[in-house]
PyMOL commands that place a pseudoatom at each C-alpha (Angstrom):
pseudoatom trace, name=CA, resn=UNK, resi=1, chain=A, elem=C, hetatm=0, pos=[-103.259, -254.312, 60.933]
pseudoatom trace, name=CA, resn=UNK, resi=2, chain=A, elem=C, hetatm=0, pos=[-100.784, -252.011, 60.413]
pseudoatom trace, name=CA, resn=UNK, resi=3, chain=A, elem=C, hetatm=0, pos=[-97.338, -251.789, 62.073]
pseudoatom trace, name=CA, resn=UNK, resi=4, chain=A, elem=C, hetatm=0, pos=[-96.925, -247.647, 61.683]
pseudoatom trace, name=CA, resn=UNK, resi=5, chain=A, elem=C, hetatm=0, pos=[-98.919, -245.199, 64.252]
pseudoatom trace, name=CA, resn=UNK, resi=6, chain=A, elem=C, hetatm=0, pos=[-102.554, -244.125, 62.921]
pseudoatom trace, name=CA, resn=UNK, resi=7, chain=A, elem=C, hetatm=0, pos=[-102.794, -240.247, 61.608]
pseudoatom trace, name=CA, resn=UNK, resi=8, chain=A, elem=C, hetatm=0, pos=[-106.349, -239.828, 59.758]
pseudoatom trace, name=CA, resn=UNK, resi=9, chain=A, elem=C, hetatm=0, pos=[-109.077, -240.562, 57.371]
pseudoatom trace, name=CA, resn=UNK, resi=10, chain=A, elem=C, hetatm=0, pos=[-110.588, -238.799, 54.761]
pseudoatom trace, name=CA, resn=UNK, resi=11, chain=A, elem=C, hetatm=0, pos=[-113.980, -240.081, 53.336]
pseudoatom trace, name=CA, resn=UNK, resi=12, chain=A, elem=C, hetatm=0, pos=[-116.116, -238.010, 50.503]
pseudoatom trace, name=CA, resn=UNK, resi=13, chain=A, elem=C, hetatm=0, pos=[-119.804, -239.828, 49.116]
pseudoatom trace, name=CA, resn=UNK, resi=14, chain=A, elem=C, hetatm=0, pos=[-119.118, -241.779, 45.798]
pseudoatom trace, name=CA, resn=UNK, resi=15, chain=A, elem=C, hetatm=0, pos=[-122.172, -242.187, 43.399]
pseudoatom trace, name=CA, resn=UNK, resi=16, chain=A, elem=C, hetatm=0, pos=[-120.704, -244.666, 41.216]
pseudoatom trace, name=CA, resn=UNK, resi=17, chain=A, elem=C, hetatm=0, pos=[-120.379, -248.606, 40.915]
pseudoatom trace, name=CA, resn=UNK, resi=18, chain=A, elem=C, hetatm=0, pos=[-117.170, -250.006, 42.930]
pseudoatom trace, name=CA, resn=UNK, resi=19, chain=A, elem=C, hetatm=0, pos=[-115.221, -250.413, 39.448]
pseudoatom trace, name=CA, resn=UNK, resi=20, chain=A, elem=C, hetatm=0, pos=[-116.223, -246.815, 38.409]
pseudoatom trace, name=CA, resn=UNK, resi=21, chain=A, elem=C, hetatm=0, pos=[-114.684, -245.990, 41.706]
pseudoatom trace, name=CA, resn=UNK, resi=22, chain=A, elem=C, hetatm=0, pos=[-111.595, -248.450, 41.600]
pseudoatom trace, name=CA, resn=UNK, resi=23, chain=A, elem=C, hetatm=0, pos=[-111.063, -246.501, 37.538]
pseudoatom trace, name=CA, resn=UNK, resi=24, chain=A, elem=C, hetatm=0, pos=[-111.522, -242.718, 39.398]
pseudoatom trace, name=CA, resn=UNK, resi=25, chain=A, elem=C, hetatm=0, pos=[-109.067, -243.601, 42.209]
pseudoatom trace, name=CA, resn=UNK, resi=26, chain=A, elem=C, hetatm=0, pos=[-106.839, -245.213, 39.876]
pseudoatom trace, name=CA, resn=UNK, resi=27, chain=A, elem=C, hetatm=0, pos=[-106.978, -242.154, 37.264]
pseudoatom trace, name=CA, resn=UNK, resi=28, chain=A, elem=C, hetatm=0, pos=[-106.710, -239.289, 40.008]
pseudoatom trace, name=CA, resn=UNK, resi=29, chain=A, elem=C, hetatm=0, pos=[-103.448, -241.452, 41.135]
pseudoatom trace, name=CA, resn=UNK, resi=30, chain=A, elem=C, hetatm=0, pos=[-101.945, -241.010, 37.937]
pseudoatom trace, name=CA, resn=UNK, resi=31, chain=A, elem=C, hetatm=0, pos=[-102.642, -237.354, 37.635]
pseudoatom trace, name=CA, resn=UNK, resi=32, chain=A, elem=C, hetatm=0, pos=[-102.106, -236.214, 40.723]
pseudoatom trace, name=CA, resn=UNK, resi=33, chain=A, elem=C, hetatm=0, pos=[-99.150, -238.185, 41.846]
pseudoatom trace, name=CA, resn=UNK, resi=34, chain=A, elem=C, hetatm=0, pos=[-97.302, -239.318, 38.858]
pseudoatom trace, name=CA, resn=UNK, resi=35, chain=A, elem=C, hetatm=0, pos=[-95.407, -236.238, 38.218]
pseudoatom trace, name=CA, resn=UNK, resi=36, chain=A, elem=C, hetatm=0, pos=[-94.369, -235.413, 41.756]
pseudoatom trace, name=CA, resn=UNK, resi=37, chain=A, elem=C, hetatm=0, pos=[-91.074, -237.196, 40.977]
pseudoatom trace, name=CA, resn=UNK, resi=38, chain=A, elem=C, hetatm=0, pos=[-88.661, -234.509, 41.578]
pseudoatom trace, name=CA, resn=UNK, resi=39, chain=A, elem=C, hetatm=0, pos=[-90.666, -233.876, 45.236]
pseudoatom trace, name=CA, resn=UNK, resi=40, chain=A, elem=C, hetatm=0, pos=[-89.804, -237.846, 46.040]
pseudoatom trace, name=CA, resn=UNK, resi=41, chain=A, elem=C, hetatm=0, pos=[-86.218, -237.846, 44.659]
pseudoatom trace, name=CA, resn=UNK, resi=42, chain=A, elem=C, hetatm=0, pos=[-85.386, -234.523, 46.951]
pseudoatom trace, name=CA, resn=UNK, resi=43, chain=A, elem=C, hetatm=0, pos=[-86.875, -236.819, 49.796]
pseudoatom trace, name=CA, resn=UNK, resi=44, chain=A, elem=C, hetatm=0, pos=[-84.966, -239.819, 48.882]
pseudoatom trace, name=CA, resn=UNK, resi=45, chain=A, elem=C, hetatm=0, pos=[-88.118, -241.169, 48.870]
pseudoatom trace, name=CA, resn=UNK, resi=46, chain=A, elem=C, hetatm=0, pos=[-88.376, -244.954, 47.726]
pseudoatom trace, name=CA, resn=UNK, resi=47, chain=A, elem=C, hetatm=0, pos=[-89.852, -245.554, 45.469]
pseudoatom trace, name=CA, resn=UNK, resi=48, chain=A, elem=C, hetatm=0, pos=[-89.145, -242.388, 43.367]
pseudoatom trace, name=CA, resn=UNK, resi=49, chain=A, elem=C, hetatm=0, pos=[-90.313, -242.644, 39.962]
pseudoatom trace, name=CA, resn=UNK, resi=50, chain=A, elem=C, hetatm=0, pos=[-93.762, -243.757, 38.529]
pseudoatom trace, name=CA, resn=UNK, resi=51, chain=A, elem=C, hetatm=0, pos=[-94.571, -246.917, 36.823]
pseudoatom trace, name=CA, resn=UNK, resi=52, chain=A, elem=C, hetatm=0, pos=[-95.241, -246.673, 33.569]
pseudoatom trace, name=CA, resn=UNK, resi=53, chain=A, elem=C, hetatm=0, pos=[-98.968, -247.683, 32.818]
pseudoatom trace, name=CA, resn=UNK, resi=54, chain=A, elem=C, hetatm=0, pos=[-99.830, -247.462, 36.721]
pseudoatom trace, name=CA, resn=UNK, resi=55, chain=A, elem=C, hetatm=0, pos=[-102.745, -249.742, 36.786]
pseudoatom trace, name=CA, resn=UNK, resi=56, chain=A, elem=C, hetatm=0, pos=[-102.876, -250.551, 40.821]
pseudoatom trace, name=CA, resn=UNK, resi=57, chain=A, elem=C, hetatm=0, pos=[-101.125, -253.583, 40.622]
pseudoatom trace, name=CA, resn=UNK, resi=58, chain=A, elem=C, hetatm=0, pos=[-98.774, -255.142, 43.654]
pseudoatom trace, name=CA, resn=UNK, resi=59, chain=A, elem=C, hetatm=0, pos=[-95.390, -253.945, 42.999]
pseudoatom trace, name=CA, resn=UNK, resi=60, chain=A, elem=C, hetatm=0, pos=[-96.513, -251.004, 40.944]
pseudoatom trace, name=CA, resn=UNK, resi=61, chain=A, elem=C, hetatm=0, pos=[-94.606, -247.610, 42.098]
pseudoatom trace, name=CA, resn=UNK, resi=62, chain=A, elem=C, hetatm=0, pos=[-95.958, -243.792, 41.979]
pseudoatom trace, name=CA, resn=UNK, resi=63, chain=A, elem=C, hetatm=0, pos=[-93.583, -241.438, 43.487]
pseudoatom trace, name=CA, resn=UNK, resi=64, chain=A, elem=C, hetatm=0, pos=[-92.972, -241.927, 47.041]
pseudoatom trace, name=CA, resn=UNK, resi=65, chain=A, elem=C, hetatm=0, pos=[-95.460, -245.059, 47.041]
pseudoatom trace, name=CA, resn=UNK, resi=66, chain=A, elem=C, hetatm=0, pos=[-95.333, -248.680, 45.854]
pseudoatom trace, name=CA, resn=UNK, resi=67, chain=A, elem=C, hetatm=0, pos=[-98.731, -250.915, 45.471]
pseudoatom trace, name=CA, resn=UNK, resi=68, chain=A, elem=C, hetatm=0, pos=[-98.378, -253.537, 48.633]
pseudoatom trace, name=CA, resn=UNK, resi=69, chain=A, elem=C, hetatm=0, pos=[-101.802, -254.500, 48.097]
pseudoatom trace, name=CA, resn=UNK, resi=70, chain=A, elem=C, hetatm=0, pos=[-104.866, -254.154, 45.904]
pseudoatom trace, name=CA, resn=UNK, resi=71, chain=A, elem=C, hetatm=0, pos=[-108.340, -255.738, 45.989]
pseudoatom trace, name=CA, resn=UNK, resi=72, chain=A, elem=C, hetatm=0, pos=[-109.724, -254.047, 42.641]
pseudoatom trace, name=CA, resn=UNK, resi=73, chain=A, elem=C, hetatm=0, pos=[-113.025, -252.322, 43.436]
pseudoatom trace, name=CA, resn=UNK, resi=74, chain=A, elem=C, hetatm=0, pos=[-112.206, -252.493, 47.357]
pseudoatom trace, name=CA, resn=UNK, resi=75, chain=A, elem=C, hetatm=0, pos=[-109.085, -251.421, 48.481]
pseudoatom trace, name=CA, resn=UNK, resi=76, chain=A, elem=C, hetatm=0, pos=[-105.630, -250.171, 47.726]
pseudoatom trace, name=CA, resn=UNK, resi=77, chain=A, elem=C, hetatm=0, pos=[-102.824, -250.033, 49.970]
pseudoatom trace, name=CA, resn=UNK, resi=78, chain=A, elem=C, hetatm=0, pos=[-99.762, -247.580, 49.243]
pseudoatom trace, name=CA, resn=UNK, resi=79, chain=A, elem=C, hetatm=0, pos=[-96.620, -247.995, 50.609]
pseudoatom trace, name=CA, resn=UNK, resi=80, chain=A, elem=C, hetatm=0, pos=[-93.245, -245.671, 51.351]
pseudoatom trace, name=CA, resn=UNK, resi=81, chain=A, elem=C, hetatm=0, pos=[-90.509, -244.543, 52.547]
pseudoatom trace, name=CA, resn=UNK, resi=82, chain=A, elem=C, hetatm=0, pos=[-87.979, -241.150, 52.776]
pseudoatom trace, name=CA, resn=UNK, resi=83, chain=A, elem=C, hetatm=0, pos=[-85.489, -239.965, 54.901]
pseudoatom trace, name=CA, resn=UNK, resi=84, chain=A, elem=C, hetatm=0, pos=[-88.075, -238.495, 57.617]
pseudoatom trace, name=CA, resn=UNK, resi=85, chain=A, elem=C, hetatm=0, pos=[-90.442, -241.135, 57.425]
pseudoatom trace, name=CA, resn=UNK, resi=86, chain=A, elem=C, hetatm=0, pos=[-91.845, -244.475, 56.871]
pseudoatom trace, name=CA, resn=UNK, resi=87, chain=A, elem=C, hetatm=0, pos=[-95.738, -244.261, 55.844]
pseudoatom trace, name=CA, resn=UNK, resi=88, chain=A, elem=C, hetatm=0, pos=[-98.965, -246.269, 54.407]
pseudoatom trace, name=CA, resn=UNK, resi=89, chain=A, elem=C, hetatm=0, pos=[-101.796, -244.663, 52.319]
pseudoatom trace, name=CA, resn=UNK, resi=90, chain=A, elem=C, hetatm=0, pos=[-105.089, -247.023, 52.050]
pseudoatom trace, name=CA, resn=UNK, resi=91, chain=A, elem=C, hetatm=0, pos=[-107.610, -246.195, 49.818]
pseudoatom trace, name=CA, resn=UNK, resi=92, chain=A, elem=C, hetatm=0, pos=[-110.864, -248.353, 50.780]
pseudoatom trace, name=CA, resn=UNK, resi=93, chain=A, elem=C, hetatm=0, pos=[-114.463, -248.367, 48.636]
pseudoatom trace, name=CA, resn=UNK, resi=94, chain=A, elem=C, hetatm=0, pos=[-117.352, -249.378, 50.273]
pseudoatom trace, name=CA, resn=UNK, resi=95, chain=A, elem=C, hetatm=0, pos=[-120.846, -248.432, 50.631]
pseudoatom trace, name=CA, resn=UNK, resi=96, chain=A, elem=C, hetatm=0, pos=[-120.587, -245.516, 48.136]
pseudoatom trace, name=CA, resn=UNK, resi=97, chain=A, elem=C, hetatm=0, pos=[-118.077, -243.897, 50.160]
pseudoatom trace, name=CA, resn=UNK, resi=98, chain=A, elem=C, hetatm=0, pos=[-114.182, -243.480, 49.277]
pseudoatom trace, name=CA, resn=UNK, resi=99, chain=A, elem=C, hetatm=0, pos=[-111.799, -243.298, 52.514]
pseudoatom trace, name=CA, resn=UNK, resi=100, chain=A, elem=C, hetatm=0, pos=[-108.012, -242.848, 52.959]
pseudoatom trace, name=CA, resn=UNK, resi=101, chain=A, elem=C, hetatm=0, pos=[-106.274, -244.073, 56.020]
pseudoatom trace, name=CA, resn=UNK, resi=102, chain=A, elem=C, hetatm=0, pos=[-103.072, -242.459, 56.298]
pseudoatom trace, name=CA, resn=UNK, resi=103, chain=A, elem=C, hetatm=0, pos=[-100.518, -244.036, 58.949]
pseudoatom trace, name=CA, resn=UNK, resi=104, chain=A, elem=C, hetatm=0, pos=[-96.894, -243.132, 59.423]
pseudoatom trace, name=CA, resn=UNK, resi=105, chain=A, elem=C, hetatm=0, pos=[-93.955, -242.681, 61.726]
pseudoatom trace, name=CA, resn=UNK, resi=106, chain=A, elem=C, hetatm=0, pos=[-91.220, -240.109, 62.003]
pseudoatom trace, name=CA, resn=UNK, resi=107, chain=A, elem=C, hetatm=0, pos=[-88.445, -241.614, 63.702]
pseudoatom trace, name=CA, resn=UNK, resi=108, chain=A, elem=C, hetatm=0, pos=[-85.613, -239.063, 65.136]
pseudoatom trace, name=CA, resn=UNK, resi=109, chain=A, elem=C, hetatm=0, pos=[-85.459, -235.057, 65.402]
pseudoatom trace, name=CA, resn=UNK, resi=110, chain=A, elem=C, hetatm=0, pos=[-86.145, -234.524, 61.669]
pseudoatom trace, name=CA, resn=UNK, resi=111, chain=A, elem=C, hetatm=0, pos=[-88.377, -236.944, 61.763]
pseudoatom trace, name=CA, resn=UNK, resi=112, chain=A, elem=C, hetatm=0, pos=[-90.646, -234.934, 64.173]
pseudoatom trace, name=CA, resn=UNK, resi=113, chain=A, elem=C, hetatm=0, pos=[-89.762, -231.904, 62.516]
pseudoatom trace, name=CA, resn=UNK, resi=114, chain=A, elem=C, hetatm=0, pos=[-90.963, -233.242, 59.278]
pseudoatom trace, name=CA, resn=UNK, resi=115, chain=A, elem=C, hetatm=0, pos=[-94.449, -234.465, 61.222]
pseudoatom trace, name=CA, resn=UNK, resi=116, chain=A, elem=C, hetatm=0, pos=[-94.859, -230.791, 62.381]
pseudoatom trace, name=CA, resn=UNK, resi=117, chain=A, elem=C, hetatm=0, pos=[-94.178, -229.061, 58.928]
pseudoatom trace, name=CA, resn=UNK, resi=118, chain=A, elem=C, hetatm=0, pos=[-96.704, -232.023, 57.072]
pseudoatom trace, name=CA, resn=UNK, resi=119, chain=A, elem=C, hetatm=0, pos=[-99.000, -233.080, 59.775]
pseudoatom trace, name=CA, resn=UNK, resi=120, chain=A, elem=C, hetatm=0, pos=[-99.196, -230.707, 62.830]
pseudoatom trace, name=CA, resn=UNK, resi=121, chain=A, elem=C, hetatm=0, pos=[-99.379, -228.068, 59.975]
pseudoatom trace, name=CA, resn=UNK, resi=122, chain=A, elem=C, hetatm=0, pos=[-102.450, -229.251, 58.770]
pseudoatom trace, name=CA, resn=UNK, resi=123, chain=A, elem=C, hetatm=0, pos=[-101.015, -229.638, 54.856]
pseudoatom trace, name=CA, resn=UNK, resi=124, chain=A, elem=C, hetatm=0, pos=[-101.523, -233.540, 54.751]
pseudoatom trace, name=CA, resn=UNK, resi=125, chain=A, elem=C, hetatm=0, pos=[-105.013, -233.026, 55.693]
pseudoatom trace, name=CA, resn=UNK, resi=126, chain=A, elem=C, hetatm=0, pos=[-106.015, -230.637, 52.689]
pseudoatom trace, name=CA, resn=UNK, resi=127, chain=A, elem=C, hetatm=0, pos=[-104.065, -232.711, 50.421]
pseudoatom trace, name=CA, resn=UNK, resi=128, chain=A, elem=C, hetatm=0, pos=[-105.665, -236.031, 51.161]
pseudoatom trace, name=CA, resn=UNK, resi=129, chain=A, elem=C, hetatm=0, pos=[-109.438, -234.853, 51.466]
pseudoatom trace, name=CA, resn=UNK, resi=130, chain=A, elem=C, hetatm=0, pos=[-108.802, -233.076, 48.315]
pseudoatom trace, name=CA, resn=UNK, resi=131, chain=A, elem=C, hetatm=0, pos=[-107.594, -236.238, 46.606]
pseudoatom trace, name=CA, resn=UNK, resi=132, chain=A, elem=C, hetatm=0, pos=[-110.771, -238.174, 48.302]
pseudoatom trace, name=CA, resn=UNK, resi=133, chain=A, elem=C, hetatm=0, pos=[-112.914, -235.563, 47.113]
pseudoatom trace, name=CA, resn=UNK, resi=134, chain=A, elem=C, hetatm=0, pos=[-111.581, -235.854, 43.479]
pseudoatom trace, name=CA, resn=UNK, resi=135, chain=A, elem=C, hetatm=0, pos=[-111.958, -239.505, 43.109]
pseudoatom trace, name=CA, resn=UNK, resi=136, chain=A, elem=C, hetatm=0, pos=[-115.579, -238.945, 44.559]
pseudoatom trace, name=CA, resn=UNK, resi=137, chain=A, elem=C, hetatm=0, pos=[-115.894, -236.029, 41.304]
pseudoatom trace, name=CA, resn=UNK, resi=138, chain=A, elem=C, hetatm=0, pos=[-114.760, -238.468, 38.647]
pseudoatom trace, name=CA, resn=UNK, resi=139, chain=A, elem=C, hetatm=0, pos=[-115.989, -241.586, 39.376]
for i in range(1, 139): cmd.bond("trace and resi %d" % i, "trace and resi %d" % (i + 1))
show_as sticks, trace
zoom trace
């Protein structure tokens, strides 16, 4: 269970094996979210910078997340941190489905005036069921 405040979850079909899956998340991380450094260093986000050779292992960073857990084929928990917010992005496979449970607080005034520009906007949404959906396309 997680200590931050529930927000959503995105799930999309997957017609692939769990380690096809677990190789499509991995490789849409990469792509997608290894070269938003200078996004997570305007942030201060920790951590900023990606791993090199992200792989989904504990400890592993892409910007704005670090790997707190990772059950390879099942589930991958991403981790972070920035000046507006402290936040958790799990990635679960089961059943031929991929899912992201997004969970987060925003502590302070800019903290809920980050929520509203990301959350309330509706810009978090699209982003993360676009990322579900691509896994879902390449795996």
């Amino acid at each position: 269970m997680s200590d931050l405040p529930y927000i959503d979850t995105n799930v999309a079909s997957v017609a692939a094996t769990p380690e096809q899956a677990w190789s499509a998340l991995l490789a849409t991380l990469r792509g997608q979210m290894g070269g938003a450094g200078a996004v997570a260093r305007a942030l201060g986000c920790d951590p900023a910078r990606a791993s090199p050779e992200f792989d989904g292992r504990p400890g592993q960073t892409l910007p704005g997340f670090r790997v707190a857990h990772a059950d390879p084929g099942h589930r991958l928990e991403l981790r972070g941190r920035h000046r507006f917010s402290r936040y958790s992005l799990t990635f679960a496979l089961h059943d031929g489905t991929v899912a992201a449970e997004t969970r987060a607080a925003f502590p302070g005034v800019l903290g809920r005036l980050y929520r509203a520009a990301v959350i309330d906007s509706g810009a978090h949404r699209v982003i993360t069921r676009r990322l579900v959906r691509q896994v879902a396309r390449h795996a």
